[in-house]
C-alpha positions, 0 to 999 in steps of 0.5 A: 464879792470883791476880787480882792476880798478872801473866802475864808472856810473854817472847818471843825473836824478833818471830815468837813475839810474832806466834804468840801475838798471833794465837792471841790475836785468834783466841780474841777472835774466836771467844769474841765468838761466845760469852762474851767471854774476851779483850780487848786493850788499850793502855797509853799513859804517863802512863795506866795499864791500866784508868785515865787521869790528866786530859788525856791521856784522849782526848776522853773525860769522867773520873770517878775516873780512869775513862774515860766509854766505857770502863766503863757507868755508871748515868746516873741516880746522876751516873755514880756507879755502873758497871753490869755490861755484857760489852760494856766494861771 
């Protein structure tokens, strides 16, 4: 699959959604254990997925849309750089 190809889940009634939802938290949990495998996260409008547009970032500095928490960035370069980090983005 391409990296920027969506998976996309079409879900008949609340209990399938359930199911899946709770296979997902169970993968998450146990690959915390390991090598993180599943994140969650939610999108509110007017933000996207991964950026957030000024003012509605919660209370969280921007950087190119970015949220200051979300990703780690390499203080000593003004938070020019993200480093690698398992534990965010």
């Amino acid at each position: 699959m391409d990296d920027n190809e969506e998976i996309l889940e079409q879900f008949k009634t609340a209990e399938d959604l359930k199911s899946a939802v709770d296979k997902l938290i169970k993968e998450h949990r146990d690959a915390k254990k390991g090598k993180l495998g599943v994140m969650f996260r939610v999108e509110v409008p007017p933000n996207a997925s991964t950026t957030y547009v000024e003012g509605h970032q919660g209370p969280y500095k921007l950087v190119k849309g970015v949220r200051v928490g979300d990703y780690a960035f390499e203080e000593s370069t003004g938070l020019e750089w993200v480093i690698p980090d398992l534990t965010k983005g």
